[in-house]
Steps between C-alpha positions, in 0.01 A plus 500: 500500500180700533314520144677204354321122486881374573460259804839482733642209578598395867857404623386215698159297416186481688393140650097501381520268833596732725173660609343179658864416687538833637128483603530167637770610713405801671146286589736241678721732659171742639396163630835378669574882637199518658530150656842629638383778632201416665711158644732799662196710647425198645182350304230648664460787294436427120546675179134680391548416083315750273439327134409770266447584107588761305184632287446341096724190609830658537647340760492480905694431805450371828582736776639354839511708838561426847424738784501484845734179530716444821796555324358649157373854502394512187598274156410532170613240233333576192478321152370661177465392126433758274422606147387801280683752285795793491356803315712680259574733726634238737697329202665763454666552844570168578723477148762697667544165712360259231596509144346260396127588615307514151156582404373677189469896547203583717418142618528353817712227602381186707690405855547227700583524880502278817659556838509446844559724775513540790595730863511364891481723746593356922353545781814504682744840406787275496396265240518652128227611301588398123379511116530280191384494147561292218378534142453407172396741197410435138393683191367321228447449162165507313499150539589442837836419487763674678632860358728653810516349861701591802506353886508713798495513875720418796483524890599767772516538830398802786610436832399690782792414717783383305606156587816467261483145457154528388604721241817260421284210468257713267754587276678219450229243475388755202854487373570149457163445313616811306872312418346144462370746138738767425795618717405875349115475679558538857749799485298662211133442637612549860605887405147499298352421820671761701409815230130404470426431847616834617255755647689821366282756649683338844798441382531166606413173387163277560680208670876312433406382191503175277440448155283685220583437114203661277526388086683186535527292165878495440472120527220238362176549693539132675848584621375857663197285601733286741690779608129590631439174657838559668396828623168370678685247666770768609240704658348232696740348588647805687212710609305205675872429706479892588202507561539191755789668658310825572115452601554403835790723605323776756438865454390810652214709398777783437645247249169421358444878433802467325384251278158744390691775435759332276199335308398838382793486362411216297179660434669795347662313244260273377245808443740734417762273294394177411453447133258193540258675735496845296447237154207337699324791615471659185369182340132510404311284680740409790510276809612788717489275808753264320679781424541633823545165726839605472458796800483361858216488728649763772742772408616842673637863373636625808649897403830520432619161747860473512650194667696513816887570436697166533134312470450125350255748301723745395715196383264389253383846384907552424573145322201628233686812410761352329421135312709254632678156344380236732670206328811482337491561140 
């Protein structure tokens, strides 16, 4: 298509609506996350909210962290909307996933992106730390309408002891708001999850998984949009009930040490691996403390730790070697 003035068409249309309903969601579910989360740490400690602007009027965010709570670490649930332009250079890679990206040769083409995200890391090593994104991204057309869009996102989880009906209830609260969509999601974005979030310079993966999906638009935007409604409500529904089950259960400071070491883990990845935070770093202008809220306050490398034979740690450093199906399919 390069060097022609022939614009694609797209399978599916764009909804010119869809910016201010995706936006309009992820500012009401920041805002009832948050209020869960806090109402679990027990309402003393409150979410510090960072409001910020991108330079020339190209969008902003608000950044939300916790730290310090009695039962939060550390929480980040972040919300950005977005704008600017793909060089050509960056046209021309993300064609391979996008046919239908256009612009005349040499130009840039405008974007459109909002999302939230957001990580929780415990105080107690029993209790889960856990991640979720979703996301909504647009090219456009010289007059605003929109050229090529796509959806992405989904929910995992990283347990430091594994509880199996925490993962059970993970996975199958993320199922059924997959199947109340498409019987083919949960299967298909469940695998997704298990390939990306895999630290392969270990060997092993980052937690038990979820649900990613990355390019979604087989579907009309509004349908994938309720799919994404579903998801939020999936999430919270079952990490607020695991993390209720967990933050009070004792622990030893041996168990505890646990927990610091296996965060470096975590740490590994999302420096080492994570597409979002290498994206954001190399962005001119960035909010690296928005990028990074994702890392946890305390973390350990302890030289070459192996868990005790027969160990409740060993267990969980075995179930991430091999992904495992949770629910039944």
């Amino acid at each position: 298509m390069s060097g022609t003035n022939e614009q694609p068409t797209t399978a599916i249309a764009g909804d010119p609506t869809m910016r201010s309903k995706m936006e309009a969601l992820i500012r009401k579910k920041q805002k009832e996350i948050i209020a869960a989360l806090e109402k679990v740490d027990g309402g003393e400690k409150k979410f510090f909210l960072d409001e910020w602007d991108r330079p020339e009027k190209r969008g902003g965010g608000i950044t939300g962290v916790l730290e310090g709570g009695k039962v939060i670490e550390k929480a980040g649930v972040n919300i950005s909307i977005v704008q600017g332009a793909i060089p050509p250079s960056g046209i021309k890679k993300m064609k391979a996933d996008h046919a239908s990206l256009y612009a005349p040769e040499g130009e840039s083409l405008p974007f459109w992106v909002c999302g939230l995200s957001l990580i929780v890391h415990p105080q107690n090593p029993m209790a889960p730390t856990t991640h979720l994104n979703y996301r909504y991204f647009e090219t456009q057309n010289p007059d605003g309408s929109p050229q090529a869009w796509w959806f992405g996102g989904g929910a995992d989880l990283t347990p430091y002891y594994l509880f199996e009906e925490d993962a059970v209830l993970f996975h199958q609260e993320h199922k059924d708001a997959c199947d109340k969509h498409d019987a083919e999601y949960y299967p298909k974005f469940k695998k997704w999850c298990d390939k990306y979030f895999y630290n392969a310079h270990r060997h092993e993966g980052r937690g038990i998984g979820g649900i990613f999906f990355d390019d979604l638009a087989n579907k009309e935007p509004e349908k994938i949009y309720e799919f994404v409604q579903s998801g939020f409500d999936a999430f919270l529904n079952s990490y607020t009930t695991i993390l209720n089950r967990r933050k009070d259960l004792p622990y030893s400071d041996e168990q505890k040490n646990w927990q610091l070491i296996r965060r470096g883990r975590y740490v590994e990845f999302n420096l080492v691996h994570d597409r979002g935070t290498a994206f954001g770093l190399q962005t001119p202008n960035a909010r690296i403390e928005s990028i990074l809220v994702s890392l946890p306050l305390h973390v350990s490398w302890v030289y070459n730790h192996q868990p005790v034979a027969g160990s409740e740690e060993e267990k969980l450093v075995q179930a991430l070697k091999t992904p495992r199906e949770w629910v039944g399919q």
